[in-house]
C-alpha positions as CSV (number, residue, x, y, z in Angstrom):
1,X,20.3,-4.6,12.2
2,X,22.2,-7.7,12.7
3,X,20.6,-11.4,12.6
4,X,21.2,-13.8,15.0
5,X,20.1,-17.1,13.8
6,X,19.8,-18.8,16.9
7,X,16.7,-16.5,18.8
8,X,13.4,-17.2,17.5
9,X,10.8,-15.1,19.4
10,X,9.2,-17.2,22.4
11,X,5.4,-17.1,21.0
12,X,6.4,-17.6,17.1
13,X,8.1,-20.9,15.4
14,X,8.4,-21.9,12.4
15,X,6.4,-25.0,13.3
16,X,3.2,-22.7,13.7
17,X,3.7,-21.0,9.8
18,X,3.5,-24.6,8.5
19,X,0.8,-25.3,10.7
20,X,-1.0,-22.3,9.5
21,X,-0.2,-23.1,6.1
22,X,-2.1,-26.9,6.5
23,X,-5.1,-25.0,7.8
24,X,-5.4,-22.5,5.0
25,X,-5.0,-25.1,2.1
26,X,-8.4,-24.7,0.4
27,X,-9.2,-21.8,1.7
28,X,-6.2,-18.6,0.9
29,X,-4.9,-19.0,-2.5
30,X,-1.6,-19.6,-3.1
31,X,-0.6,-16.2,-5.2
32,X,1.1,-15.8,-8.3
33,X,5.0,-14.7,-8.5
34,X,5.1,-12.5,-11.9
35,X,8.4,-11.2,-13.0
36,X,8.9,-7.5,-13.9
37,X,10.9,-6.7,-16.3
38,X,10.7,-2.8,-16.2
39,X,12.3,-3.5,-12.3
40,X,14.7,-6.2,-13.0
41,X,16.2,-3.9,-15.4
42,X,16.2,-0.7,-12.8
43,X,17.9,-3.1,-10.1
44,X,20.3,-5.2,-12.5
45,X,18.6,-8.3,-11.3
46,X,15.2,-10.4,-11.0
47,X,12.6,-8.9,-9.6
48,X,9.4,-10.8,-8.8
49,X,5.9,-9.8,-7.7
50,X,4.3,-11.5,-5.0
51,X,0.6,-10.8,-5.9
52,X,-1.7,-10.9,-2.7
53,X,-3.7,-8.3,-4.3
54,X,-5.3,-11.3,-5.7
55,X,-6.0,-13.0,-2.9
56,X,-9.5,-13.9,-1.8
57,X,-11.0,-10.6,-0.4
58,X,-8.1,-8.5,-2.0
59,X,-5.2,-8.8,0.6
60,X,-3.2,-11.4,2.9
61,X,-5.4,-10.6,5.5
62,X,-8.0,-13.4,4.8
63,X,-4.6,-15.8,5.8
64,X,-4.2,-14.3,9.7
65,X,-8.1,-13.9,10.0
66,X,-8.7,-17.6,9.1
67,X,-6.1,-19.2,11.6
68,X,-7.1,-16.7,13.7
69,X,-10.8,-17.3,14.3
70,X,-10.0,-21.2,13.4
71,X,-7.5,-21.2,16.8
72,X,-11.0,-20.3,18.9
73,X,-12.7,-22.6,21.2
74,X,-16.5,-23.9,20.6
75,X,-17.4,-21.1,23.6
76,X,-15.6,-18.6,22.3
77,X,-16.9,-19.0,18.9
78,X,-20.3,-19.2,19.7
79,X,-20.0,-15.6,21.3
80,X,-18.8,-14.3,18.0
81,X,-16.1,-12.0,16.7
82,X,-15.5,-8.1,16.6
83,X,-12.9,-6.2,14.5
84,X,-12.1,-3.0,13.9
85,X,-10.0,-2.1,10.1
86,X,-10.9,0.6,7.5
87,X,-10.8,-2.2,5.0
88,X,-8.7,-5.4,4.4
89,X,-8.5,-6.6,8.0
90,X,-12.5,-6.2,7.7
91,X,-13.0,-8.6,4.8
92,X,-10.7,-10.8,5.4
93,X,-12.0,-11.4,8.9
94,X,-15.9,-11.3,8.1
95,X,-15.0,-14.1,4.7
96,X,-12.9,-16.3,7.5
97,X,-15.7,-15.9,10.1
98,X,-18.6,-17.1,7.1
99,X,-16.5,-19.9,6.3
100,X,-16.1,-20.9,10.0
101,X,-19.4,-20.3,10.6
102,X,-19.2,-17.7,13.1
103,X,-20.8,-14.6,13.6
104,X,-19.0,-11.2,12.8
105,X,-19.5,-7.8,13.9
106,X,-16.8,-4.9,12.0
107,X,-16.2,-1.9,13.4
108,X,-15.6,0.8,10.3
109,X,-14.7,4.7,10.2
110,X,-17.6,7.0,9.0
111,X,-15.5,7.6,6.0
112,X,-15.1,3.9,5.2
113,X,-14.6,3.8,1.2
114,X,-18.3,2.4,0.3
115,X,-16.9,-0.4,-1.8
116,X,-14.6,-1.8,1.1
117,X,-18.0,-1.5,3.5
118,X,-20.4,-3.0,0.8
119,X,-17.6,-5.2,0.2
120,X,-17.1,-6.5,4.0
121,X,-20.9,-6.5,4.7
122,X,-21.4,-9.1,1.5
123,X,-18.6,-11.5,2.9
124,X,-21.4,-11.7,5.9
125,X,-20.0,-9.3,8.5
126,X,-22.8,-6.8,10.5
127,X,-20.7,-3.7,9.9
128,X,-20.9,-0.5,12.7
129,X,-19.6,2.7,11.5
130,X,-18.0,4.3,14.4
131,X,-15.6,7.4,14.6
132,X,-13.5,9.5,12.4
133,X,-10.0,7.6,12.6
134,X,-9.1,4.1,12.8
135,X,-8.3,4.5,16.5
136,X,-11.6,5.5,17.7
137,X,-12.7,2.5,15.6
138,X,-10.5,0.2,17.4
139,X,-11.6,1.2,20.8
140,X,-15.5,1.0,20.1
141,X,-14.7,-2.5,18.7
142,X,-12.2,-3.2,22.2
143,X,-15.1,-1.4,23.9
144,X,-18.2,-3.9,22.3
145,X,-16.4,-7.1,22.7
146,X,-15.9,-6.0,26.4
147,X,-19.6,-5.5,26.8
148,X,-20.8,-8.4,25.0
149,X,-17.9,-11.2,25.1
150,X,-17.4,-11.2,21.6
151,X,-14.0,-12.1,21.1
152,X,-11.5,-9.1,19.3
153,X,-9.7,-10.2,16.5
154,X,-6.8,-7.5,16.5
155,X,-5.1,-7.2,12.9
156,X,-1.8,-7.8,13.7
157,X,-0.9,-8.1,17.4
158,X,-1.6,-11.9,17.9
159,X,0.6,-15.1,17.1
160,X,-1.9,-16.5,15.5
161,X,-2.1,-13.5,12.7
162,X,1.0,-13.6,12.5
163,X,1.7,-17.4,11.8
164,X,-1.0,-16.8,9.2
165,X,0.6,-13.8,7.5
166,X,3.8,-15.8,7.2
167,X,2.5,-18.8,4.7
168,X,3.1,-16.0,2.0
169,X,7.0,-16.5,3.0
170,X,6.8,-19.9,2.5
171,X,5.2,-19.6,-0.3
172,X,7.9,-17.3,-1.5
173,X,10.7,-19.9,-1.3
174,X,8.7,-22.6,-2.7
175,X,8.3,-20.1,-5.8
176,X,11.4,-18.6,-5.7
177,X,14.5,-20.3,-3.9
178,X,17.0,-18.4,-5.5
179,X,15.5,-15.0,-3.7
180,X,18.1,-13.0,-1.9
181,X,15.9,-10.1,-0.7
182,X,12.6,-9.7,0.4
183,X,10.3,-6.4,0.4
184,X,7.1,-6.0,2.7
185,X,5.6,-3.0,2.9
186,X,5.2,-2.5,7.2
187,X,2.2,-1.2,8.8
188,X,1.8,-2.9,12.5
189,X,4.2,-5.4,11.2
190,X,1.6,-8.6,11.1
191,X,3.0,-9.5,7.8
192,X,6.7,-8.5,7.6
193,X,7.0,-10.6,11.2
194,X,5.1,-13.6,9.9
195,X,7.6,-13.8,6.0
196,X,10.8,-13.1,8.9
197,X,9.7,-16.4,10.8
198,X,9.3,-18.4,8.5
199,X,12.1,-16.9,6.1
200,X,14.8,-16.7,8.9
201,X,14.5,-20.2,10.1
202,X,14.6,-21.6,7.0
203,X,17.2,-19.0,4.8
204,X,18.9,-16.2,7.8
205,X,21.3,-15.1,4.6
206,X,18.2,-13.7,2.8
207,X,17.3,-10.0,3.6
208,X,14.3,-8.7,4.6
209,X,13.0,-5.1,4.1
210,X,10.4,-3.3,5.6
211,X,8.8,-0.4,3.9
212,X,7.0,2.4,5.9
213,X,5.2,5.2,4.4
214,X,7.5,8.6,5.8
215,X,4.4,10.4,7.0
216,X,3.4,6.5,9.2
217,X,6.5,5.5,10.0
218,X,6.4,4.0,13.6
219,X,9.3,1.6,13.1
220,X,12.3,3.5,12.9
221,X,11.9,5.8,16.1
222,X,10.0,2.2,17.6
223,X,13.7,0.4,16.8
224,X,15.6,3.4,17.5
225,X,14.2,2.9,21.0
226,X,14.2,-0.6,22.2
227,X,10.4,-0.6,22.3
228,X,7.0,0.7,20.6
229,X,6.6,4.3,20.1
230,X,3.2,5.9,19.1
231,X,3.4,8.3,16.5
232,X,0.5,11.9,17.3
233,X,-0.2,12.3,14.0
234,X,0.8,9.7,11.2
235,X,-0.4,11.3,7.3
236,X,-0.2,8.8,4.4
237,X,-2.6,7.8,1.7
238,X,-1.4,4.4,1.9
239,X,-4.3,3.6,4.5
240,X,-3.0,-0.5,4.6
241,X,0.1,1.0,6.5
242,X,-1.4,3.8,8.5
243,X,-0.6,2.6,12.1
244,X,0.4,5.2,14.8
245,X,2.3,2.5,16.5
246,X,4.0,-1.2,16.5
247,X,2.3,-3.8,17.6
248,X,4.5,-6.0,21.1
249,X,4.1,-9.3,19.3
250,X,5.3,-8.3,16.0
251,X,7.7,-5.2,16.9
252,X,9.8,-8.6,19.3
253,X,10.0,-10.1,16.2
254,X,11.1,-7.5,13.9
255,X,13.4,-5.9,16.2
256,X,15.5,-9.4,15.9
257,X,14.8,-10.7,12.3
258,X,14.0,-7.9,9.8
259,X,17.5,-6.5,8.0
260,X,16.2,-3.0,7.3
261,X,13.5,-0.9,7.7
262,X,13.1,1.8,5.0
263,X,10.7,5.1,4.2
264,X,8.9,6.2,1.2
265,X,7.6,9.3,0.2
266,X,4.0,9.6,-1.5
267,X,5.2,10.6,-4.5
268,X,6.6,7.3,-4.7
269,X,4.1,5.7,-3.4
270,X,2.3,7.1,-6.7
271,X,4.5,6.2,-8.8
272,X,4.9,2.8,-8.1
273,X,0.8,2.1,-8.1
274,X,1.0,3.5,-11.6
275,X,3.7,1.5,-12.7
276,X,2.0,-1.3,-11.7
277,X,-0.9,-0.5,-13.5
278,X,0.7,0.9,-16.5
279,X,3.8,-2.0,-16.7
280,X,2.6,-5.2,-14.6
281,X,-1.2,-4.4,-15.5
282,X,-2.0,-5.1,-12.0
283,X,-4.2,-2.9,-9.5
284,X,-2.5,-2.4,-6.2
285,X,-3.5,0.0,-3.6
286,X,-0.6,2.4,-1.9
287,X,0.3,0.2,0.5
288,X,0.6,-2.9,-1.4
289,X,2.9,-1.1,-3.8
290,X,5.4,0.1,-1.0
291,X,7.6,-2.5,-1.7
292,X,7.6,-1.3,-5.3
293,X,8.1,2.5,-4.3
294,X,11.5,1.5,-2.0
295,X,12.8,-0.6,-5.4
296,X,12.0,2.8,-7.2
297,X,13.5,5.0,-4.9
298,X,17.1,3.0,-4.1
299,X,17.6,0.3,-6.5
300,X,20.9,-0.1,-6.3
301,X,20.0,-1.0,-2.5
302,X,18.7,-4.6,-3.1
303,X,20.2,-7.2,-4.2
304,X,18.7,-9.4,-6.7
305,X,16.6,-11.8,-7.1
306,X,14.6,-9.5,-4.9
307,X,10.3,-10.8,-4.4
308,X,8.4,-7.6,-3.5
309,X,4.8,-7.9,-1.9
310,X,2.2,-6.7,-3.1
311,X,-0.1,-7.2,0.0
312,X,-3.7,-5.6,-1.2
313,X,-5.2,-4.8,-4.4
314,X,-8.7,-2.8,-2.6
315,X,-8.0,0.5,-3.6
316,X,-11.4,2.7,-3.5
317,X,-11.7,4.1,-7.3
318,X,-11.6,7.7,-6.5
319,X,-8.7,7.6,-4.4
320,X,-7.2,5.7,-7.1
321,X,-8.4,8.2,-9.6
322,X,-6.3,11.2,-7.3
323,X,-3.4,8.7,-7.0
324,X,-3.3,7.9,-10.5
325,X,-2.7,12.0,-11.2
326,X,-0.2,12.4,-8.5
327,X,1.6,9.5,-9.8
328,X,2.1,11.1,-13.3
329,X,2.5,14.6,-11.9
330,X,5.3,12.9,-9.6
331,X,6.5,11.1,-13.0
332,X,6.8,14.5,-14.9
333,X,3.8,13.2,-17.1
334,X,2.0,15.8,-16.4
335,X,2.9,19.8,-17.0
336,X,0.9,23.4,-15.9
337,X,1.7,26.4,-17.8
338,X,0.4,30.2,-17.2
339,X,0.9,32.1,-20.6
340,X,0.0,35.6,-22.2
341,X,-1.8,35.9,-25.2
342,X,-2.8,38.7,-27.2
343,X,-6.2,39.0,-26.9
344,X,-7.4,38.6,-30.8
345,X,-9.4,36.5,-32.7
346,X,-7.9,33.0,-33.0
347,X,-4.9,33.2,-30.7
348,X,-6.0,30.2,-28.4
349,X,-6.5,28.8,-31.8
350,X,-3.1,29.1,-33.0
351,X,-1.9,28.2,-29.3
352,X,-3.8,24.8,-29.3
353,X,-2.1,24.7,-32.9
354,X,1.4,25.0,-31.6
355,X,0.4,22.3,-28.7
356,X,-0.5,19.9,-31.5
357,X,2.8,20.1,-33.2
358,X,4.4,19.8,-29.6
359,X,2.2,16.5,-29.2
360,X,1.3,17.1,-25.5
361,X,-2.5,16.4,-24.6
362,X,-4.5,19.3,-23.2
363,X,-6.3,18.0,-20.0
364,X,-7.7,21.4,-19.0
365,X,-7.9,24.8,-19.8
366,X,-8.6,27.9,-18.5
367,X,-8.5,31.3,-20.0
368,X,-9.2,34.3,-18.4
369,X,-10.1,38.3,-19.5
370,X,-10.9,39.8,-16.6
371,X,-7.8,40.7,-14.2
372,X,-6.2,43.5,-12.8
373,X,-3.0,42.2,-13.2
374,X,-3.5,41.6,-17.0
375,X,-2.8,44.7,-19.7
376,X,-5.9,46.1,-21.7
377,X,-4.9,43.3,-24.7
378,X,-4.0,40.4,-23.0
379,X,-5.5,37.5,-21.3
380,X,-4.4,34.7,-19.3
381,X,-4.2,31.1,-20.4
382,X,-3.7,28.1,-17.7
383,X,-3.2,24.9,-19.6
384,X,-2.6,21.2,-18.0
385,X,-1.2,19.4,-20.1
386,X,-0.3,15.2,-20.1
387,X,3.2,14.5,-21.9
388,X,4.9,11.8,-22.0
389,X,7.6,12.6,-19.6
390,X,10.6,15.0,-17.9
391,X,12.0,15.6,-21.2
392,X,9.0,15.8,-22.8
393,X,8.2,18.2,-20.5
394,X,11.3,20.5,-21.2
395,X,10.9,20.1,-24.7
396,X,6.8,21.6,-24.7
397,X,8.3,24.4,-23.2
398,X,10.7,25.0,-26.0
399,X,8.9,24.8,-28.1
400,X,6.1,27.7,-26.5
401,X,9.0,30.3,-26.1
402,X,10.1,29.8,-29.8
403,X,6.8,30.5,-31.2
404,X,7.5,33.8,-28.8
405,X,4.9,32.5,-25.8
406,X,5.7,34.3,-22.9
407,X,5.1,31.7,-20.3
408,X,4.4,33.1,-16.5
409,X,4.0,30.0,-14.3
């Protein structure tokens, strides 16, 4: 995609970022940039976090919600405000409509992590739990503010969310002025348009990269045809970028000012929340560690000194328990073996034994008598295993087959 420094999107100047910026002084913190060693070294360059996974409320969204609601007229504000999210839209709008003083009303799914609706109801929101999927959501919200006048505060497709989003690209360049690349992970594009606004007009030579999840991603077949497309089905555990289409306000500006929009797959989405648990000792949900997972995938496709985004940190602890295991299966940190034993006393014994001297950790274990498959003397062992890597991996292995295991599976 090709920049041209002279269009700037009708509805979106720079002027409004840094007006957005003046109104959210006090209230959105201005985010750390942490280096990353582990990454700089991958790329051959500086890499730098941009940690919005600690701002208020967990993600940027607090920044769009704010200007948002503080852009409404006395009227409109004393009918209140309606949104729909599954999480980080939902907080940040009901902590910008307390501190306003307006009332909220959030629309949920039924399966709403509890923390992110406990979380949203304690920042003062009235929270509705409606439908399965975040688009049955959105329409009961459309649907209520109809009835009632409430006014909809839409997570991404208004200029105002957008011109809040983009104070974290200004902050960017006031942190790092040497930056040459930009990652954003890309859901409906609120905050990838809002850094492109403010970046472009002020540096066009730096890049900017988009980052969809593959199973969610509405961009590239969106840019492929001149316009938003709607995806049937989109699959990703990265919920913070689970949007079945573009939103017009952000998609004009991204069509024009993004460099690149690229895909990940959720194995490396899993790996990079674990590295950045593990190596920046910072909690990021899927989404906000896109950015991370295209670095992982393709480094020698950025050039350095790249800032990558980490947009949310509110990752329910389950799903970040599941994650955390994919992430080291998809590391080769984890290994499952199937072996035949014969059945005698102290054989799993002597096979825990041999694991020992292989230093891999047993996780699990399973061992089973009772098969048709098996011979009158055997039995069947399952063991899942944490090592400490591919090779690790190889070398367990090894190490089985020359003590004469006979591994299956």
């Amino acid at each position: 995609m090709t920049f041209r420094a002279t269009v700037r999107h009708p509805a979106l100047i720079l002027d409004d970022v840094r007006g957005a910026q003046k109104m959210l002084s006090g209230v959105a913190r201005v985010t750390a940039l942490e280096g990353s060693r582990h990454l700089s070294e991958l790329i051959g360059a500086p890499v730098h976090l941009k940690c919005e996974n600690l701002q208020r409320t967990g993600s940027f969204k607090l920044r769009g919600a704010y200007v948002r609601i503080s852009g409404l007229s006395p009227v409109e504000r004393a009918a209140g405000v309606v949104a729909a999210s599954a999480g980080n839209h939902a907080q940040g709008v009901a902590l910008a409509s307390s501190l306003l003083g307006v009332r909220s009303t959030v629309f949920m799914p039924v399966g709403a992590p509890l923390p992110k609706v406990a979380a949203t109801q304690e920042y003062g929101a009235e929270v509705r739990l409606h439908g399965q999927v975040v688009d049955e959501t959105l329409a009961a919200a459309q649907e209520y503010a109809d009835r009632t006048g409430a006014v909809f505060i839409h997570p991404f497709d208004h200029p105002d969310i957008i011109a809040g989003q983009g104070t974290v690209g200004l902050e960017i360049l006031e942190q790092c002025p040497e930056v040459r690349t930009i990652v954003v992970g890309l859901g409906g594009g609120g905050l990838a348009a809002g850094i492109a606004v403010a970046v472009k007009a002020l540096r066009p030579d730096i890049r900017i990269v988009g980052v969809q999840a593959e199973g969610a991603a509405a961009y590239p077949p969106s840019l492929a045809a001149g316009h938003p497309v709607s995806l049937d089905n989109p699959v990703t555990m990265a919920d913070g970028i689970k949007v079945g289409r573009p939103g017009d306000v952000p998609f004009a500006v991204i069509e024009e000012l993004v460099d690149e929009v690229r895909t990940v797959t959720e194995n490396e989405l899993s790996s990079a929340l674990l590295l950045c648990l593990e190596r920046a000792k910072l909690v990021v949900e899927p989404a906000g560690a896109s950015p991370v997972a295209a670095l992982l995938s393709t480094p020698e496709a950025f050039r350095g000194p790249v800032v990558a985004v980490l947009s949310g940190g509110n990752v329910d602890p389950l799903l970040m328990q599941r994650v955390l295991r994919h992430g080291m299966s998809a590391a080769g940190r984890y290994l499952s073996l199937r072996l035949r034993l014969t059945d005698r006393p102290g054989a799993l014994a002597t096979l825990l034994a041999a694991l020992t001297v292989a230093d891999a950790n047993v996780l699990d274990i399973g061992h089973v008598r009772t098969d048709p498959r098996l011979g009158l003397t055997e039995v069947e062992v399952d063991l899942h295993l944490e090592t400490k890597g591919p090779r690790h991996c190889e070398e367990v292995e090894a190490a089985l087959r020359a003590e004469g295991y006979r591994v299956i599976g």
